[in-house]
Structure formats: C-alpha cells, structure tokens
C-alpha positions as CSV (number, residue, x, y, z in Angstrom):
1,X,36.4,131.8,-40.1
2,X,37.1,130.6,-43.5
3,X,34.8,133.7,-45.0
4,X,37.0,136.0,-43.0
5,X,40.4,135.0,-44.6
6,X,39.2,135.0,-48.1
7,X,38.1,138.6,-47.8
8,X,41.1,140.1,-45.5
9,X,43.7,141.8,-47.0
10,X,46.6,140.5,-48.0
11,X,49.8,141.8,-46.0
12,X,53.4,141.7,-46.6
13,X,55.9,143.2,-44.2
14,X,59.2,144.2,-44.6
15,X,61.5,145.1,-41.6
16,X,64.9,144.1,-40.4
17,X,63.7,143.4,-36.9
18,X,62.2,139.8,-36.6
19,X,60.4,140.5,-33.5
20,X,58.7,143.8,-34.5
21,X,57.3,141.5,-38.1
22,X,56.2,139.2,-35.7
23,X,54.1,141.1,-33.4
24,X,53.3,143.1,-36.4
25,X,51.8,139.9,-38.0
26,X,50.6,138.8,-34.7
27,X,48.5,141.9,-34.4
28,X,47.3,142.2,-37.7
29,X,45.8,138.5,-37.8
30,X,44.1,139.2,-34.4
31,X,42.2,142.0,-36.4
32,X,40.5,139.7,-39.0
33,X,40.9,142.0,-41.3
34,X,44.3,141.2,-42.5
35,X,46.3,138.5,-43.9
36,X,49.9,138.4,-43.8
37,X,51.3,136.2,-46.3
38,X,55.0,137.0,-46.3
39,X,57.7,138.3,-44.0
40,X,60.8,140.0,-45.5
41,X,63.8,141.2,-43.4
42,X,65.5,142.8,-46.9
43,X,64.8,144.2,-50.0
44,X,66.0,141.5,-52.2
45,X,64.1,138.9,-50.3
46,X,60.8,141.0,-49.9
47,X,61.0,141.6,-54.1
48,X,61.3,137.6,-54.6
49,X,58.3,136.9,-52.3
50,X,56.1,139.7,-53.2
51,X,56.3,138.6,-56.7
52,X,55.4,135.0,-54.9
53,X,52.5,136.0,-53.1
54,X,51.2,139.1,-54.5
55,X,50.3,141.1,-51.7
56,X,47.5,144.0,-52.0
57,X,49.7,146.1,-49.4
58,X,53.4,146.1,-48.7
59,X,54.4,147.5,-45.0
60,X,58.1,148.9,-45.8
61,X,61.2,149.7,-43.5
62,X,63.3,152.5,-44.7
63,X,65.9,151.4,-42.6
64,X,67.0,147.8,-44.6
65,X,70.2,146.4,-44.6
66,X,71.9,147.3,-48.0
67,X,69.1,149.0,-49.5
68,X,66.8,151.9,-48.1
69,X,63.1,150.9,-48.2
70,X,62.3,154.1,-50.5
71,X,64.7,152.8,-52.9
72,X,63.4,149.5,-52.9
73,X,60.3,151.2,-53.9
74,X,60.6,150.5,-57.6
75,X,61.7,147.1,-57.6
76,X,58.3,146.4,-55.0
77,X,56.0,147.9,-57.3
78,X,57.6,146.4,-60.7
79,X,57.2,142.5,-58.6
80,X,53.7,143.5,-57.7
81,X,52.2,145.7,-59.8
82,X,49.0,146.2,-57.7
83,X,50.5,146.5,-54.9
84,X,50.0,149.4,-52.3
85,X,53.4,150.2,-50.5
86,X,52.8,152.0,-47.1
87,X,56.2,153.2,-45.5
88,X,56.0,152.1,-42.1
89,X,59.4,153.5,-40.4
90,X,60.5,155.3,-37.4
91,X,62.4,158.2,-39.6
92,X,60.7,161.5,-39.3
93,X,62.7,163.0,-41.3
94,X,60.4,164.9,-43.8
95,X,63.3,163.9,-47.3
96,X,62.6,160.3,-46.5
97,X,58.4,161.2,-46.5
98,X,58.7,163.0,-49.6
99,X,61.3,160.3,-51.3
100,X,58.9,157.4,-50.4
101,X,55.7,159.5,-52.0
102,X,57.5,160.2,-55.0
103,X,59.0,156.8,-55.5
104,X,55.3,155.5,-55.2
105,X,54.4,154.7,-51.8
106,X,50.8,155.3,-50.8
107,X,51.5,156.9,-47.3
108,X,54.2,157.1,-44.7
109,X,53.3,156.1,-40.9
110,X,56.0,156.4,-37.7
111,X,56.2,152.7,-36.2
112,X,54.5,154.5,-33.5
113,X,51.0,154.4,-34.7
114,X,48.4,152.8,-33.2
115,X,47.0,149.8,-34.0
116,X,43.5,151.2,-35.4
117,X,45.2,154.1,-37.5
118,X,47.5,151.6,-39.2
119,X,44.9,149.5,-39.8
120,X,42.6,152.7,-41.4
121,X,45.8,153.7,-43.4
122,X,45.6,150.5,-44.8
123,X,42.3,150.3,-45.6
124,X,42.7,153.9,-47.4
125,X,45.5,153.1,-49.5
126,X,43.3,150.1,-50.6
127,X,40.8,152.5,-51.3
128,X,43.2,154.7,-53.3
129,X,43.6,156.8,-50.4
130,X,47.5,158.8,-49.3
C-alpha cells in the first residue's frame, strides 16, 4: 500500500459543500490512484493550503462563497505553480467554460460526471491534456 500512495496523485478539492468534498475524497482514495491532501470550502482558504501542500491537481467550485472559482483561478495557480486546476461545477453555462479556460484551468467537468471520466480528466490534465 505504501507504493500506491507515493505514486498517486495528489488532490486538492475545493467546494462549499462539506459533504460533496467528502464523498469526493472518499471516492477518489478508494481509486488508488489519488491522494487528496487538502480540502477547501473557499478561495482564500484553498490559496493558503495549496501553497501548503502543493497539489499536482486542484478540483474547483465556481460557485464559492465571495469569490467565483474562475476568479480564484489566478491566485491558485500563482500558490501552486504546477498545479493543474480542473473546474469541477454544476454551471453549464458555456461564459463560465470559456472564463475558467482562459483564466488557466485545464478542463471543465459538470459535478455529474462519472466516477471513471473524472478520474481520466484528471489523469489528462496531468498529462497536459484539456
């Protein structure tokens, strides 16, 4: 087990909804694939710990409380410059997809996604992949 952790992927996740970064985190572990190794319900909070922990991919909310996700964005990548930010968000509106590519977000998935096509998405923004 120990070979497993040291090779997953290192996860933040960033949503105002304790129970959904929960299951999220819950899911993602079961994988063995993925690491999470911070939680963040706002943007302020998820800057401080991503600069902490240094997470290889950010999953980000649009919908924080004072700041959009997209506009968080900046402040993400600045923390953690190697960071891949995939949006992660149940807004289909197709402004807030093209704000969160141009502010630097590796891709955009609806929170209802599957478990194996987030987990791919992941693995292709990794992998340089939108």
């Amino acid at each position: 087990m120990t070979g497993n952790v040291a090779a997953s992927v290192r996860v933040m996740v960033v949503d105002d909804h304790t129970l959904f970064r929960r299951g999220l985190k819950a899911l993602l572990e079961a994988d063995g694939r993925f690491e999470v190794v911070a939680e963040a319900g706002d943007a302020g909070e998820a800057q401080r710990r991503a600069a902490r922990v240094q997470p290889e991919i950010i999953l980000l909310d649009n919908h924080l409380p004072g700041v959009r996700g997209v506009d968080a964005l900046p402040g993400l990548l600045e923390a953690v410059p190697g960071a891949r930010v995939l949006m992660l968000t149940v807004s289909e509106d197709e402004s807030d997809l093209a704000a969160a590519l141009r502010a630097g977000a590796c891709g955009y998935l609806l929170k209802t996604v599957d478990h194996e096509a987030l987990a791919s998405a992941i693995l292709g923004c990794l992998q340089g992949r939108s």
